[in-house]
N, C-alpha and C positions, 0 to 999 in steps of 0.2 A: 563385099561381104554378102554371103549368101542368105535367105529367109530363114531357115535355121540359126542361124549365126545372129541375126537382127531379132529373132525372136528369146531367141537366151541372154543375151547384152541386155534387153528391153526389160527380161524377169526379172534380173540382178537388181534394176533400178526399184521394179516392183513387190510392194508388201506379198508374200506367200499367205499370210492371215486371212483372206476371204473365204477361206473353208469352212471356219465355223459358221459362219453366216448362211453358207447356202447350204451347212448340214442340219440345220436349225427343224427340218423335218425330214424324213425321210422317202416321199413321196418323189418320183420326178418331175422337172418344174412342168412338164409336158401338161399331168394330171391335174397343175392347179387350176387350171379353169377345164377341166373333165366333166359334163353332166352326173351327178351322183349316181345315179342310176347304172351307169355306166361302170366306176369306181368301183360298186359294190359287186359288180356281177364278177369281177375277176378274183382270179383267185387269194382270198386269206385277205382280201379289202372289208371293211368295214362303210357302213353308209356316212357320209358327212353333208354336213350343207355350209359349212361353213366356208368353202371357197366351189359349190358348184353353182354353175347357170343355169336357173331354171327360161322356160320359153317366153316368161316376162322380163328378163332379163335380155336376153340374145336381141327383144325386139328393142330395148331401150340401147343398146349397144348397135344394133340396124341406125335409130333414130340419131347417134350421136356420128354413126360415119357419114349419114344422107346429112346433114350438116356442114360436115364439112366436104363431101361434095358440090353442097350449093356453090361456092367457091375455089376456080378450078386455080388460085394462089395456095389452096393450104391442104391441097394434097397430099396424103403421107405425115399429116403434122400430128395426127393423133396416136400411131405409128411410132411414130419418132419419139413422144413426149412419153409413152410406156417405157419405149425401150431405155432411153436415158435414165427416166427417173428412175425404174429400177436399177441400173447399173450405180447412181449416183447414192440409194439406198442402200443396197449392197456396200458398196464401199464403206458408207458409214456405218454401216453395224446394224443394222435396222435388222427386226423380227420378218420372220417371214410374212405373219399375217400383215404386216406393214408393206411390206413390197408388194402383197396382191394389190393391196387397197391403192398402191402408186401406179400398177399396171392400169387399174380399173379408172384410176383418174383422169390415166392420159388420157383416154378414150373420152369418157363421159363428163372432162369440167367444162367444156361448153354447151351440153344437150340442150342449155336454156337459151342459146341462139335459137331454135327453132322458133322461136316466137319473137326475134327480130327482125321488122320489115326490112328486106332485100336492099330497100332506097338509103337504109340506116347502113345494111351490114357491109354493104360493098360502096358504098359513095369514099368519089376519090379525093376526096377536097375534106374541110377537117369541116367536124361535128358541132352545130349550135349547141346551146347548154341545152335546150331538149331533148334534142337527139342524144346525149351523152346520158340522161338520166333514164332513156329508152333502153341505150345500149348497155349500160352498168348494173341495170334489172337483170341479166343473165344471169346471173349468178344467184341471185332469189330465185328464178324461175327454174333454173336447173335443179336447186335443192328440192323444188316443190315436185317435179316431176319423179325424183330418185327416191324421196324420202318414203314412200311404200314400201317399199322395198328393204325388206329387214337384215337380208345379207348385205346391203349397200349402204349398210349405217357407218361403216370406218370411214367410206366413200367421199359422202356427206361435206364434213367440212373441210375437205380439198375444193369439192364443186362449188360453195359459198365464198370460201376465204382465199382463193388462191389470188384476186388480185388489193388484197392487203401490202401495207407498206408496216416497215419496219416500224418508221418513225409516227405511226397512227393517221398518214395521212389518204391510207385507201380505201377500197368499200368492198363489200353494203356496213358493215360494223365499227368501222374507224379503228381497229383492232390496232395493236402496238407490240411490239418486242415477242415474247414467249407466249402473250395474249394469245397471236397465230397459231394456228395447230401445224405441228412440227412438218407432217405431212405437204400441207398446202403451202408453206414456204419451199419445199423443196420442189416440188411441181410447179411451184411460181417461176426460179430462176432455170429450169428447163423450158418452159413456155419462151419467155422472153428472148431468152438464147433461140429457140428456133422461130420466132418472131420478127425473130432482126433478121438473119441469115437466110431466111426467104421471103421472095417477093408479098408486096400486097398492094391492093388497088391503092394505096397514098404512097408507095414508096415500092426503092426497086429493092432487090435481096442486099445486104452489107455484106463488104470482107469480113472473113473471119476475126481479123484485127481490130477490126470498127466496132465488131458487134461484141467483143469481148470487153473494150476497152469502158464501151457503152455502158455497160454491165460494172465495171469496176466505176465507173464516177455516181450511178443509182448507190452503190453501196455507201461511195463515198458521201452521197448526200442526206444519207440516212435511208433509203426506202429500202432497203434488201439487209437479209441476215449475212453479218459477214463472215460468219463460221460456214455456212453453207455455201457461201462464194466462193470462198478460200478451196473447199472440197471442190466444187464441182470445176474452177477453173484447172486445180489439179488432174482431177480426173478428165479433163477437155485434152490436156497438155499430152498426159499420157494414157489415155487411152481414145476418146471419142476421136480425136483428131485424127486417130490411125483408122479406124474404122469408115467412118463418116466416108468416105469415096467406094466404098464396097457393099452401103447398101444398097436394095434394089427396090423398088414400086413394091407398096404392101397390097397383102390381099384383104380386099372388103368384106371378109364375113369371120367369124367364131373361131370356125376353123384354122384362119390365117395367123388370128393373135397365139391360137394354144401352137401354133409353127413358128411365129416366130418368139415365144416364150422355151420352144426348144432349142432356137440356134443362140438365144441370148445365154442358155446352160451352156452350151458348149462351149461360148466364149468365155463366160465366166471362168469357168472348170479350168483357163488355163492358165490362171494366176497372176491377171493380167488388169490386174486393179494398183492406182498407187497407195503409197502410204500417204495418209490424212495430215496435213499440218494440225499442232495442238490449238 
């Protein structure tokens, strides 16, 4: 069977419904991280601020990739955790301004590593209860550093609460069930999934098998939303799965993310999301 042939069998299985979703504004996805400035000079645009970057912005998005280049394991992971989460937002019906706000988290839910000693963030051996209560401040610390920042207010509790558990046993807030902000649980089981499946100084990368299964016994034991499992293991099956060998090394700067927020439209655009279990 030909790529044509694979890619129309592949539709049939797939919901056609993700159009409303990404016709939810009319703007292309290119422009949603476009400096306003910029926006308005074209023509019959209007000025907005509510999805541009200003230059204290781009430097806090500088600060959250030089992060994750401290660590040459997690390369591409902030990357990766946009591109998914929107695609797994998408799927679910989420608002536009929600999908920037998942774009924005991939990037920025660990900016508050910057302020974790090296000895903490990369030791290969597991963490005393001090060190844990070092390394589990990121997430305070990240809030503290975004929370200026009045277009980064959706942002926010992605960056505090993403490693919340379902069953109220995670932090900083001991948060529970719907307590979570809808957001931050979704960017949680993207994190995690590309957590597993790529290396880190305690451990080597999982099969894709291992790290999925991983993932279905968290739920099992209560830490993970299983509505959001359900979704995202779907959309892994039929769609990241297919992708995930085709992508390339991101580029580190502004520029790269509003690039690769276009090639994510044109994937989208081809109806190639599945349907959600109820």
């Amino acid at each position: 069977m030909d790529g044509r042939s694979d890619k129309q069998a592949l539709n049939k299985r797939l919901r056609p419904s993700c159009k409303p979703a990404l016709a939810c504004g009319q703007e292309p996805w290119r422009a949603l991280l476009k400096p306003a400035s910029n926006r308005a000079a074209a023509p019959g645009a209007t000025a907005s601020t509510e999805f541009a970057i200003d230059e204290t912005e781009e430097t806090l998005f500088a600060l959250a990739l030089a992060v994750e280049q401290r660590d040459r394991h997690t390369g591409g992971h902030c990357e990766r955790l946009a591109f998914i989460g929107v695609a797994l937002g998408v799927a679910m019906g989420l608002a536009r301004s929600q999908l920037v706000a998942l774009y924005r988290g991939g990037y920025l839910h660990d900016v508050g590593k910057v302020g974790i000693p090296d000895s903490i963030l990369f030791k290969p051996g597991s963490l005393t209860a001090e060190e844990w209560v070092t390394m589990r401040s990121h997430t305070v610390r990240g809030e503290d550093i975004c929370r200026h920042m009045k277009s980064l207010a959706p942002v926010l509790p992605i960056i505090r609460h993403h490693h919340e558990r379902w069953d109220g046993s995670g932090y900083p807030d001991g948060l529970r069930g719907e307590q979570i902000p809808l957001l931050a649980r979704i960017l949680q089981i993207v994190d995690i999934y590309d957590a597993l499946s790529s290396p880190r100084p305690y451990k080597p990368a999982y099969p894709v098998g291992q790290t999925l299964a991983i993932i279905q016994e968290e739920t099992d034991r209560g830490w993970r939303d299983p509505r959001i499992v359900r979704a995202f293991l779907e959309l892994h099956k039929d769609v990241i799965s297919k992708i995930a060998p085709h992508w390339t090394s991101p580029e580190r700067s502004v520029d790269g993310m509003r690039t690769s927020l276009a090639n994510l439209q044109s994937f989208l655009a081809a109806d190639m999301l599945p349907t959600l279990p109820a």
